[in-house]
C-alpha positions in Angstrom: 0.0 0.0 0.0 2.9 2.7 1.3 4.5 1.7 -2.2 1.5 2.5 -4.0 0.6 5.7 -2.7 4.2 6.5 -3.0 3.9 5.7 -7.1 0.8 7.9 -7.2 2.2 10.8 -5.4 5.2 11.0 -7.9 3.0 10.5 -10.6 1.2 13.5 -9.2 4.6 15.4 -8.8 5.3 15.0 -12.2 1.6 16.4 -13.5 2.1 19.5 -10.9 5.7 20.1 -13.2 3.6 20.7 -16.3 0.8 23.6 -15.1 0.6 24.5 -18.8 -1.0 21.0 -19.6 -3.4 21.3 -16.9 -4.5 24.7 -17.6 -5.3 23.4 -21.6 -7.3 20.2 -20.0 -8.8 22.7 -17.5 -9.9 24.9 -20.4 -11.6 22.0 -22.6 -13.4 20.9 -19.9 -15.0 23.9 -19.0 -15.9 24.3 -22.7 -17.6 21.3 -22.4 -19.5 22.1 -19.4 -20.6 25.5 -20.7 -22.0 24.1 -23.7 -24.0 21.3 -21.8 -25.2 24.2 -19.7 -26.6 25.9 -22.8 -27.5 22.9 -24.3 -30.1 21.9 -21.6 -31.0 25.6 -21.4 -33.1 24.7 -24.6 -33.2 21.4 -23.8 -37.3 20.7 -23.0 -37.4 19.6 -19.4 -33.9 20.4 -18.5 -31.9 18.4 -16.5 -35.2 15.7 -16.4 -33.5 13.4 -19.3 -31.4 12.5 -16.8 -34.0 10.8 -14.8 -35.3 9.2 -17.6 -31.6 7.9 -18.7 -31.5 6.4 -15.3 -34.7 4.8 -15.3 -34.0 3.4 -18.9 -31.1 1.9 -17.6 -31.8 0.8 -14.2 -34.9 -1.7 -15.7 -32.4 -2.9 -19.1 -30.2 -3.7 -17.0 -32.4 -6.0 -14.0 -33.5 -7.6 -17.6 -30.2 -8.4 -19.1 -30.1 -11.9 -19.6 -33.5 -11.8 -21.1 -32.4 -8.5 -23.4 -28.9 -10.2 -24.5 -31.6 -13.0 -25.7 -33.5 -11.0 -27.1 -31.2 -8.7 -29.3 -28.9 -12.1 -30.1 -32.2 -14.0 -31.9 -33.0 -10.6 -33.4 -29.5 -9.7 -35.3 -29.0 -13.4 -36.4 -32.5 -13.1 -38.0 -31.4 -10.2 -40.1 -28.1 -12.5 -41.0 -25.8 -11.2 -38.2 -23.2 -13.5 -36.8 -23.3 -13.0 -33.3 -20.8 -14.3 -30.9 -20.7 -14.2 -26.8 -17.3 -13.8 -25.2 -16.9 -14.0 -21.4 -13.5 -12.6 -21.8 -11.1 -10.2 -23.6 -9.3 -12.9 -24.5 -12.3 -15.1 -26.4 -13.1 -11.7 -27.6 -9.7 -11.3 -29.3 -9.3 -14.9 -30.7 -12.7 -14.8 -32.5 -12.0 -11.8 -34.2 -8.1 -13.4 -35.3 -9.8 -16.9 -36.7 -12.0 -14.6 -38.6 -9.7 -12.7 -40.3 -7.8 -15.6 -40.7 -10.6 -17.2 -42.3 -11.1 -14.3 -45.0 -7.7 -13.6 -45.3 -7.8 -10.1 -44.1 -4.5 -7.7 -44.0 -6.1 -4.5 -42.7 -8.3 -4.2 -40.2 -9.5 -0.1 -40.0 -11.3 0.7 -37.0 -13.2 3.5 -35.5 -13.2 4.8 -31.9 -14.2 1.9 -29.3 -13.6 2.5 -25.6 -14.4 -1.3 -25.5 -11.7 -2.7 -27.9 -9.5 -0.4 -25.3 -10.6 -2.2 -22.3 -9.6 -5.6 -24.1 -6.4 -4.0 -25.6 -7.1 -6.1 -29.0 -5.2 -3.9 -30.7 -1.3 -5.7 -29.8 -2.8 -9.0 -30.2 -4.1 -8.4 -33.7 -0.3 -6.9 -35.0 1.5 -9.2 -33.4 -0.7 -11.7 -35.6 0.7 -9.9 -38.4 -2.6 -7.8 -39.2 -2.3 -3.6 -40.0 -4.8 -2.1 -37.5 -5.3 1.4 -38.1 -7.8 3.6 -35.9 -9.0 6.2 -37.7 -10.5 8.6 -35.1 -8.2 11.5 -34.5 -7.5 11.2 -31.5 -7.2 7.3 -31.1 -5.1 7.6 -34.2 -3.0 10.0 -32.4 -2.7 8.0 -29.7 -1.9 5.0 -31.4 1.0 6.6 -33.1 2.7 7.6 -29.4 1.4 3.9 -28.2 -0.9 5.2 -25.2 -3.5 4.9 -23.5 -7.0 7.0 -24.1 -6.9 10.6 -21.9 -10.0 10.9 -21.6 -13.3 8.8 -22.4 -14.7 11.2 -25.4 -11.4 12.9 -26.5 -8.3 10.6 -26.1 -5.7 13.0 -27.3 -7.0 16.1 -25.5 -4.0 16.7 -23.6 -1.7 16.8 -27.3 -1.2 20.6 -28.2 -1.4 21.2 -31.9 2.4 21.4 -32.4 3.0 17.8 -30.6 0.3 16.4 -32.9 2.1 18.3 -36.2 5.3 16.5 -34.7 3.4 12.9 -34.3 2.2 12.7 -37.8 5.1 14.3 -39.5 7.4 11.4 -38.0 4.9 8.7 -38.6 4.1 10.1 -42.5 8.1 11.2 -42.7 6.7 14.4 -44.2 6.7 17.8 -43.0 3.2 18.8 -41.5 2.4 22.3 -40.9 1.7 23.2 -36.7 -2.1 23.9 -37.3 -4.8 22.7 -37.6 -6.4 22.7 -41.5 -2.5 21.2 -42.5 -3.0 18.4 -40.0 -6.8 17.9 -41.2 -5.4 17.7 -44.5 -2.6 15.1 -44.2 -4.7 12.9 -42.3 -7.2 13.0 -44.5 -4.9 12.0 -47.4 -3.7 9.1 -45.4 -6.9 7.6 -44.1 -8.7 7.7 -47.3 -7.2 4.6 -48.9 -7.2 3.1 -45.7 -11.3 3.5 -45.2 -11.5 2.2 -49.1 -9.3 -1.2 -48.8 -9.6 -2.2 -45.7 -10.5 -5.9 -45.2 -12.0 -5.7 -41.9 -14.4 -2.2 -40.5 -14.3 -2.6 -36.5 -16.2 -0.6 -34.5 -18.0 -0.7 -31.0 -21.3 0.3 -30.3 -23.0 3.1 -28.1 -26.3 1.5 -28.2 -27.8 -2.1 -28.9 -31.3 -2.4 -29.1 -33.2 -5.5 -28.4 -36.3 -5.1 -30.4 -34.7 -5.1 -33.7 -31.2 -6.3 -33.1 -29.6 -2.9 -34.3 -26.8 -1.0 -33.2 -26.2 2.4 -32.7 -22.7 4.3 -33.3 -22.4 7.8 -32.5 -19.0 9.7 -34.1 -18.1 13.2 -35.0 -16.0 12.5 -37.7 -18.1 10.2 -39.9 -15.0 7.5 -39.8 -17.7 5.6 -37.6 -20.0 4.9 -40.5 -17.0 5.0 -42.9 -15.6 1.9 -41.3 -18.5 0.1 -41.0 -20.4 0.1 -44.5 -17.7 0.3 -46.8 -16.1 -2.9 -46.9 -17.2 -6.4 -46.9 -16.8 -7.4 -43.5 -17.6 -5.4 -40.2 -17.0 -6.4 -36.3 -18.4 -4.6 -33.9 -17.5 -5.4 -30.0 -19.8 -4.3 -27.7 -20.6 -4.8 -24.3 -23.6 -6.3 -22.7 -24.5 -3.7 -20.9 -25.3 -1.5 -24.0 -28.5 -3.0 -24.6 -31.6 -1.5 -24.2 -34.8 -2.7 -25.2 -36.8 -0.2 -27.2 -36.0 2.2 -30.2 -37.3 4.6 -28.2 -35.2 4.0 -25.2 -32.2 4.2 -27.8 -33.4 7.6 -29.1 -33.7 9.3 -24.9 -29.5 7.5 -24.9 -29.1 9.2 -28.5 -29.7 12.9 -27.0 -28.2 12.1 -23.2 -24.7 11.5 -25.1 -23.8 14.3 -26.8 -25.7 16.6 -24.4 -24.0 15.3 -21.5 -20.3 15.2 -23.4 -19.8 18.3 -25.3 -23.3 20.2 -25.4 -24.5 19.0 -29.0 -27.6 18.2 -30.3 -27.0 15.7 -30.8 -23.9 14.2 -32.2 -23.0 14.8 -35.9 -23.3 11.0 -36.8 -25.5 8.4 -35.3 -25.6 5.5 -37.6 -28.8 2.7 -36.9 -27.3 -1.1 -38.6 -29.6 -3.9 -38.6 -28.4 -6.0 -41.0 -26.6 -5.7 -43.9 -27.8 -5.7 -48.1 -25.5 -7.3 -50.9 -23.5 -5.5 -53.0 -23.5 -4.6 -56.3 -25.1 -6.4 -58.9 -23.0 -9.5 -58.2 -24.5 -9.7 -55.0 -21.4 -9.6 -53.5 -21.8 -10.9 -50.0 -21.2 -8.6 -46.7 -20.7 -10.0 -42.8 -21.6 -8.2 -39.9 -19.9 -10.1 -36.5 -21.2 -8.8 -33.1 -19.2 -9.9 -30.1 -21.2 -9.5 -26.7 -18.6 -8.9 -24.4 -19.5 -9.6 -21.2 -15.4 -9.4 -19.5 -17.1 -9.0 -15.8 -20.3 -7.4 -16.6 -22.4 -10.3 -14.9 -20.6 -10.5 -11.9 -21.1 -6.6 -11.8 -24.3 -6.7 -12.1 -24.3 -9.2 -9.4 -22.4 -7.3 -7.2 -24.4 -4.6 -5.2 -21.7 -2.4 -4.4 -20.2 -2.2 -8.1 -23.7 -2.9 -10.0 -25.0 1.1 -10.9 -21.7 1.2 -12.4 -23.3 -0.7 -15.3 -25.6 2.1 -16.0 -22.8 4.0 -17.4 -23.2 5.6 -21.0 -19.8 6.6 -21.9 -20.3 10.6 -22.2 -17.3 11.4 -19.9 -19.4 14.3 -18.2 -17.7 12.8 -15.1 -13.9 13.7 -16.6 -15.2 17.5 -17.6 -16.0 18.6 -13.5 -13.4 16.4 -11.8 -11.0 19.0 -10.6 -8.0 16.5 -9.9 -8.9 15.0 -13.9 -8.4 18.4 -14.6 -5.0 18.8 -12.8 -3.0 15.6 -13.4 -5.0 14.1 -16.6 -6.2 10.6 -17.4 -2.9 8.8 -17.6 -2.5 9.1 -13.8 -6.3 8.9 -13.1 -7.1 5.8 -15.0 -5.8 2.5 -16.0 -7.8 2.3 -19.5 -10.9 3.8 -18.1 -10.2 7.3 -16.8 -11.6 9.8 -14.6 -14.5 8.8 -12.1 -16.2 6.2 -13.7 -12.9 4.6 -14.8 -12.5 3.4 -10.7 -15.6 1.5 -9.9 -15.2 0.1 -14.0 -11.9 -0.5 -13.4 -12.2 -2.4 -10.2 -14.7 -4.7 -12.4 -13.1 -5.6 -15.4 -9.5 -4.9 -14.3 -9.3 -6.0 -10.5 -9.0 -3.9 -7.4 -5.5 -3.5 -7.7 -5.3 -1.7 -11.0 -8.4 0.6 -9.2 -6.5 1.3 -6.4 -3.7 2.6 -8.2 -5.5 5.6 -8.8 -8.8 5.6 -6.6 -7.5 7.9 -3.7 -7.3 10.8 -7.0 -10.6 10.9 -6.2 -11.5 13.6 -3.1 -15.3 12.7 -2.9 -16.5 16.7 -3.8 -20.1 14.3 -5.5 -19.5 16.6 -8.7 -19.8 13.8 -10.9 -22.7 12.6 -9.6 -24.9 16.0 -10.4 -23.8 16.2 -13.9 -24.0 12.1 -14.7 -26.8 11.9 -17.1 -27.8 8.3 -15.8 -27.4 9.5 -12.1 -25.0 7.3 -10.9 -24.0 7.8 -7.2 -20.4 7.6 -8.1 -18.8 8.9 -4.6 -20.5 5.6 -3.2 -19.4 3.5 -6.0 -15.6 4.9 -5.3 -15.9 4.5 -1.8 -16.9 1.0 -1.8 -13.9 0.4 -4.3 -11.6 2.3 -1.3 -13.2 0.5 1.2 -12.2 -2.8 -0.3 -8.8 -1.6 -0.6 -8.8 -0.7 2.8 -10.2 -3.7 4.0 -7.3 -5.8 2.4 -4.6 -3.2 2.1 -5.3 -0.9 5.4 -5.3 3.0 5.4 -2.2 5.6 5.0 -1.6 7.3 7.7 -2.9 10.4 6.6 -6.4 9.2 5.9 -6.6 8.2 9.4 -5.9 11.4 11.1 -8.8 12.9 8.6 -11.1 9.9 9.4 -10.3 11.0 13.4 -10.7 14.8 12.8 -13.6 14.8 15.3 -11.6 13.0 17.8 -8.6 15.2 16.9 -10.8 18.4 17.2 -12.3 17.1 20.6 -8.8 16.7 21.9 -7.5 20.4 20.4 -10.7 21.9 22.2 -9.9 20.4 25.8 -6.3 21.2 25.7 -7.1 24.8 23.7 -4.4 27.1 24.7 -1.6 24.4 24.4 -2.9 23.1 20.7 -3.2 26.8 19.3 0.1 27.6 20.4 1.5 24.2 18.4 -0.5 25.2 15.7 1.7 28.1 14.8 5.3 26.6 16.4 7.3 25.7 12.7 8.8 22.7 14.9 5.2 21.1 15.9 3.7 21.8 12.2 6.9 19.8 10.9 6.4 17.2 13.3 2.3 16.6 12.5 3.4 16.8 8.8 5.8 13.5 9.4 3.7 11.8 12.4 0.0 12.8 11.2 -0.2 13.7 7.4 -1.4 17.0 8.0 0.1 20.0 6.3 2.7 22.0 7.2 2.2 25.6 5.7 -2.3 25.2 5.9 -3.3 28.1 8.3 -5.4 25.7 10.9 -8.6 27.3 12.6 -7.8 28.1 16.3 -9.7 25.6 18.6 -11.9 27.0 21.2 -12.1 26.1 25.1 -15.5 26.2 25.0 -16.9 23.9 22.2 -21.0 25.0 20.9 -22.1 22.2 23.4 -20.7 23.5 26.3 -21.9 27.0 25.0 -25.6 25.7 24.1 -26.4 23.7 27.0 -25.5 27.6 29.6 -27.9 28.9 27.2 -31.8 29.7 28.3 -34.1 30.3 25.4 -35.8 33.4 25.4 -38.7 32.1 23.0 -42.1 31.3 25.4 -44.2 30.4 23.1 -42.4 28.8 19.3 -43.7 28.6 16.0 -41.9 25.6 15.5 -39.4 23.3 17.0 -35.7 22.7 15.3 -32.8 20.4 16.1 -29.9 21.8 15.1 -26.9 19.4 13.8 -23.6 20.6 14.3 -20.3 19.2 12.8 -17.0 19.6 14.2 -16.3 23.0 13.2 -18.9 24.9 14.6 -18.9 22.6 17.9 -14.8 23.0 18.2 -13.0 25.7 16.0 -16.1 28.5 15.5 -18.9 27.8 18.8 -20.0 31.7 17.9 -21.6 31.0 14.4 -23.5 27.8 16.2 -24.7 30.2 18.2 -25.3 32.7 16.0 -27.1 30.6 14.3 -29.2 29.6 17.8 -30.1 32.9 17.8 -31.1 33.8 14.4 -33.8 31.1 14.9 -35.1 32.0 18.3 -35.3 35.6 16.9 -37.7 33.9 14.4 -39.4 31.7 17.0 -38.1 28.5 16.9 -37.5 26.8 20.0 -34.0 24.9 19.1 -32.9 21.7 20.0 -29.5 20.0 20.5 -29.8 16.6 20.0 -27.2 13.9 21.1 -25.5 13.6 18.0 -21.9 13.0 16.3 -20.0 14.9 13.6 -21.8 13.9 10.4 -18.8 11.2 9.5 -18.2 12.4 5.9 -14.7 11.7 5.9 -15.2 8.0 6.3 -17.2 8.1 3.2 -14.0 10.5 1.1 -11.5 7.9 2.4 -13.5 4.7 2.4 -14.3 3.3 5.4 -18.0 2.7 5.3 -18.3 0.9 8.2 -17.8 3.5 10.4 -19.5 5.7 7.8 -22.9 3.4 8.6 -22.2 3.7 12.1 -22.1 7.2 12.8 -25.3 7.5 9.8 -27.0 5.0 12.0 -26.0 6.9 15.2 -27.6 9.8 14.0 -30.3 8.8 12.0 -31.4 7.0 15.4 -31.7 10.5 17.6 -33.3 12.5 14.6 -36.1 10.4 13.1 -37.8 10.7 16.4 -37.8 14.5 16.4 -38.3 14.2 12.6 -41.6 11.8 13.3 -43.1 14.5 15.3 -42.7 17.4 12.8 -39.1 18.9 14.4 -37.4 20.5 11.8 -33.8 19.5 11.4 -31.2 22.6 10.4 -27.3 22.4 9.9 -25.0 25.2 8.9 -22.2 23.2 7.2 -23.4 21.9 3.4 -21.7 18.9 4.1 -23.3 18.0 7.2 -27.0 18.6 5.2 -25.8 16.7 2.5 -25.2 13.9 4.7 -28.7 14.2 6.3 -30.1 14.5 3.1 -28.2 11.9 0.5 -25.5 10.1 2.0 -27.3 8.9 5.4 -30.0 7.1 2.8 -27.5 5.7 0.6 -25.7 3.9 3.5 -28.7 2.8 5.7 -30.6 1.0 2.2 -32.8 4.0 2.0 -34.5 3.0 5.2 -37.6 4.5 6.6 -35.9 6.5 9.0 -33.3 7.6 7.0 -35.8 9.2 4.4 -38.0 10.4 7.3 -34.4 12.7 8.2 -34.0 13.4 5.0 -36.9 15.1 4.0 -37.3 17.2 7.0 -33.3 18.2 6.9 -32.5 21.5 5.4 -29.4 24.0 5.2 -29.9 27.2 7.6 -31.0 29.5 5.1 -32.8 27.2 2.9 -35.0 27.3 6.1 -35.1 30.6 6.6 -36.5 31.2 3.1 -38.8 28.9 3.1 -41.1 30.0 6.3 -40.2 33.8 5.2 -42.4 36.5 5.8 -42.4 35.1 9.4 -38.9 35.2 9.6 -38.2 38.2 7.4 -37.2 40.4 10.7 -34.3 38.2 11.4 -31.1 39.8 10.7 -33.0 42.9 9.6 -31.0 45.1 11.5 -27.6 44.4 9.9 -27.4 46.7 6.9 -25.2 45.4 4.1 -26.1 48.4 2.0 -23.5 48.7 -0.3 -20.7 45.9 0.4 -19.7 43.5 -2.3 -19.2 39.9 -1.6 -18.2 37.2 -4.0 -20.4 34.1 -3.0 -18.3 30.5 -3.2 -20.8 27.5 -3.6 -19.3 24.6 -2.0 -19.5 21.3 -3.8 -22.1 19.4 -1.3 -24.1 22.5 -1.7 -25.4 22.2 -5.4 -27.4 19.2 -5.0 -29.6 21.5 -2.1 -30.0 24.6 -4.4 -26.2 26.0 -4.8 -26.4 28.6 -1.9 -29.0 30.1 -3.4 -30.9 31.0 -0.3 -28.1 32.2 1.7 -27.3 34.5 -1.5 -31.0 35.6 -1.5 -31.3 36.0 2.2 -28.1 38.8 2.1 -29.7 40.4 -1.1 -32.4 41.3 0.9 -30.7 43.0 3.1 -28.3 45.4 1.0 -25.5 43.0 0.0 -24.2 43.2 -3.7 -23.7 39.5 -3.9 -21.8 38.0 -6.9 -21.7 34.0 -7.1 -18.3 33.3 -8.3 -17.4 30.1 -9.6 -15.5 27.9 -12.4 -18.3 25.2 -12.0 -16.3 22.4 -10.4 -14.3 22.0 -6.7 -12.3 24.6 -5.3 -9.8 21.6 -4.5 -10.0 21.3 -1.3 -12.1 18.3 -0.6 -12.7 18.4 2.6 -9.9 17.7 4.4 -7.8 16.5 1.5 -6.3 19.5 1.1 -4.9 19.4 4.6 -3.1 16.4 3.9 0.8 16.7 3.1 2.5 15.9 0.1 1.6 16.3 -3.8 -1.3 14.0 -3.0 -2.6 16.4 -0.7 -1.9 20.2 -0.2 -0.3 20.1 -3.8 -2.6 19.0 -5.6 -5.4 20.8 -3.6 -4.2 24.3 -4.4 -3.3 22.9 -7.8 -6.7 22.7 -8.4 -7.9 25.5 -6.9 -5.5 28.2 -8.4 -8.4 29.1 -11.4 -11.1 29.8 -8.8 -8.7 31.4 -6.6 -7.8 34.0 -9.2 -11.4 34.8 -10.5 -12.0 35.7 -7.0 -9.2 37.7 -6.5 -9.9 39.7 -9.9 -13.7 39.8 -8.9 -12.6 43.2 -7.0 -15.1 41.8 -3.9 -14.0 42.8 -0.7 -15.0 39.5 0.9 -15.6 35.7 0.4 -18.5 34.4 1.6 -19.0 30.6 2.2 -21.2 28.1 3.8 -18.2 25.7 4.1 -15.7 25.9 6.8 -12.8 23.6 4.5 -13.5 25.6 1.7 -12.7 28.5 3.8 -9.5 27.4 4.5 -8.5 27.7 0.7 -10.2 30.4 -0.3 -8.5 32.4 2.5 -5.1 30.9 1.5 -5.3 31.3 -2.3 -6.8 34.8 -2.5 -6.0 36.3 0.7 -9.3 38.3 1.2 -11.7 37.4 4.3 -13.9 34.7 4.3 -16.8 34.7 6.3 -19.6 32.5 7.0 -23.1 34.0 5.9 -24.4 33.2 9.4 -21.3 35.6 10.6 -23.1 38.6 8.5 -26.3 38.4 10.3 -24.7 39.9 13.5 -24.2 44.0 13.6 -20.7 43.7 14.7 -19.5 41.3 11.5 -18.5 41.3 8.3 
């Protein structure tokens, strides 16, 4: 395990040496997630496809077996040869005795993630075939021998002079360092090769069952190129690909493109059920499908692993994964990059090959609110981490952030002693080598008196409430900040809630980021125990750390099997000022005597915050009360991820900041005169990387603040 992580942090290292790289990965995916932001701007319904996608999905695939049957009897009727292979390797051999059998030379194929995951290219040259891929990018990549970058664009981290450089030495010709010279060579050289191949491969983005077609989706037409031109076409596609309807198809044909790269939809989608006779000889034409199942059953018989299957391949994932976007999918992948590529990974390549690159991922949930099929990926990764764990055990590092309440607790009781260490050079050094934690992060202060303490001196002032609340507090407010717990006390009561402090612990996200969900049920279960209760009999449950709602909300469900309880929490759990919005005008008073008339604030939405409405409501609630508030974001993570960023090393505070120096800077050119965030981590490198204040909405709510 040590060895490992110590691969992965050079490997880091050496993606932190090239900024300029990450900065041109950084900018494409931010293209692409403007575009699908404009694209579903138009789209009818919105972001409801995705619901749809999901539910499409989730039914294909609990019918699989049946729908593998189904599509299989269907293509052979229509004079498809269709083969089953459990394995890559089957895979591979039955397309070698085929082109064996016809006595192929060239075998020209289009982009096919698939054939990637079975790495049947080697095997087919080293049986003396010429395999040529003729998308760009795989083409490009096949000319440096790599691995795909990304799922949708494989060479998206080649700048336009490398690529001039790559096909000049593979042509030996002199190629021009943009792009219409580079367009042009390669299409002189692919031409012939699309004409006389003996063998078109391809995968497939779709199957469908009804009619045994299949479904390829390209940009550059070599898709449909490849596969009607010659005599003979292969197409590989996993099981999982199979739907059932037409119709179900069409909903995946639109969720693609939308979900990639914003289009509507993708320049080619090419339907194939069956194939006609050429010419007036009738010359005779073979289409081969290969079902590749490669552990897709076992998947689907795994519940941990299983909603990886709904996957569609769009690589919306890749586009807001801020480390993706820092250190590229050579470092975060195997085959399979990005997000999706760890639960996949874990699958078809084994756990090892997953845990090579799993801790990349700092559980920010990004990918899950822009995944068209709705996949709960930061569950998925943390069941791949917590099988890692469970064989492999934790670094040291991830166990002082699994034990930050414990850590937090202890900083509290001996106060004056642990803020003094916190800002000795030698104790910082010595934490760094003993704990994993940081050496040059600016730590919050720890208070003597921790909320609870504070909370249970305090007498109510509120004789008769409107309502009751239970307030949940994680370890910030109870240990570091007490004042905005209380602040926060007292913003209700001046609205007439009575407030309640439940017995309770800290919400137990990190066990989720690092992957130990046993613990992570535990303290879900601890909670969920003392809330449902208060939630049964119409108490109102308020937190004032997104992460901590989020929790109560989403992750508390997804670990406790969506139990009754659970969703009883859930749906009376809210974030402070969602809360406050949402019983205004009787709570309009509160705060109304802190004029903000004139200040400008740039508003930072945490990442556990844009599943629960993005901070609108705290933005809202300072709007009405004078505040020029400007929401200020690059649409992914500001890096920090929790308390990743406080970790040491390049697979820690390096990369966090790495990540975070584009958000840092629009904030810092913004002209604001303050930060405001509902996330205490987040704090932490937003104060770091821009060096203006960052305050805690609650804070500007009270005269004296802000």
């Amino acid at each position: 395990m040590t060895e490992r992580y110590e691969r992965l942090c050079a490997a880091v290292s050496k993606a932190l040496e090239t900024p300029e790289r990450g900065t041109a990965l950084q900018r494409c995916m931010q293209r692409g997630r403007d575009s699908r932001g404009r694209a579903i701007a138009v789209l009818p319904g919105g972001e409801a496809f995705r619901a749809e996608v999901k539910a499409i999905k989730d039914r294909c695939i609990e019918r699989q077996d049946e729908l593998v049957a189904k599509f299989t009897a269907c293509a052979q009727a229509r004079g498809a040869h269709v083969y089953f292979a459990e394995n890559g390797a089957a895979a591979i051999d039955y397309v070698l005795q085929l082109a064996r059998k016809r006595g192929a030379a060239t075998i020209a194929k289009s982009k096919s993630l698939t054939t990637e995951e079975i790495e049947i290219n080697d095997p087919l040259i080293e049986a003396g075939l010429r395999v040529i891929e003729t998308d760009l990018g795989e083409l490009i990549i096949q000319l440096v021998h790599e691995r795909p970058y990304h799922l949708v664009f494989p060479a998206v981290h080649k700048l336009t002079a490398e690529v001039a450089a790559i096909f000049a030495k593979a042509l030996d010709k002199e190629v021009s360092p943009d792009i219409p010279s580079i367009m042009k060579v390669v299409r002189a050289y692919l031409r012939p090769i699309f004409l006389d191949a003996d063998i078109g491969m391809t995968g497939a983005n779709i199957g469908v069952a009804e009619n045994g077609s299949i479904v390829i989706e390209t940009n550059e037409g070599n898709g449909r190129l490849v596969s009607t031109i010659g005599n003979c076409h292969v197409c590989v596609m996993g099981i999982e690909k199979i739907v059932d309807t037409i119709d179900e198809a069409l909903t995946l044909v639109l969720a693609h493109p939308v979900s990639s790269s914003g289009q509507l939809p993708t320049t080619y989608v090419t339907w194939m059920a069956g194939r006609a006779d050429m010419g007036d000889a009738g010359v005779p034409r073979e289409t081969h499908i290969v079902l590749l199942d490669n552990g897709r059953k076992a998947m689907r018989q795994d519940p941990g692993l299983r909603e990886a299957l709904n996957c569609i391949r769009c690589g919306a994932c890749m586009n807001i994964c801020t480390t993706y976007g820092v250190v590229g999918g050579h470092t975060f992948g195997h085959i399979y990059p990005g997000p999706i590529g760890i639960p996949w990974t874990a699958a078809v390549h084994g756990l090892d090959k997953a845990a090579a690159f799993a801790p990349l991922c700092i559980s920010c949930g990004l990918c899950k609110e822009i995944c068209p099929a709705e996949i709960d990926l930061p569950m998925l990764i943390a069941e791949v981490k917590h099988r890692v764990a469970k064989r492999d055990g934790y670094h040291r590092a991830d166990r002082t952030m699994m034990s930050a309440e414990r850590f937090a607790q202890t900083g509290s009781t001996l106060a004056p002693f642990a803020n003094r260490a916190l800002q000795n050079r030698t104790a910082r050094r010595i934490m760094a080598k003993t704990l994993g934690i940081d050496a040059d992060r600016v730590l919050p202060a720890f208070s003597r008196k921790t909320f609870k303490q504070l909370f249970t001196g305090h007498t109510s002032s509120v004789e008769n409430p409107l309502r009751k609340v239970a307030l949940f507090i994680d370890v910030y407010a109870n240990f570091n900040r007490p004042d905005i717990g209380m602040a926060a006390v007292e913003c209700l009561e001046a609205a007439g809630c009575e407030v309640l402090l439940p017995e309770q612990h800290a919400s137990g996200y990190p066990y989720i980021g690092y992957g130990d969900l046993d613990r992570a049920r535990e303290a879900a279960a601890f909670n969920v125990a003392r809330l449902a209760p208060l939630a049964r009999t119409g108490c109102d449950i308020v937190a004032i750390e997104p992460t901590a709602a989020y929790c109560l909300r989403h992750a508390y469900p997804a670990l406790l099997g969506h139990s009754r309880k659970s969703l009883e929490v859930a749906e009376r759990s809210f974030e402070i000022f969602r809360y406050l919005l949402d019983h205004e005008p009787e709570f309009e008073h509160v705060g109304g005597k802190t004029d903000r008339s004139g200040r400008r604030y740039g508003f930072h939405v945490s990442c556990h915050q844009r599943p629960m409405g993005s901070g609108r409501e705290a933005v809202e609630w300072l709007r009405h009360r004078g505040a020029r508030v400007e929401v200020i974001e690059t649409g992914t993570c500001c890096g920090m991820g929790g308390t990743f960023g406080l970790k040491a090393g390049p697979l820690g505070q390096g990369l966090s900041k790495a990540a975070g120096l584009g958000l840092c800077k629009k904030f810092k050119e913004s002209g604001v005169e303050a930060i405001v965030s509902e996330s205490s981590v987040c704090a932490i490198q937003l104060r770091e990387g821009t060096g203006l204040p960052v305050l805690h909405p609650v804070e500007l709510l009270l005269p004296a603040q802000g």
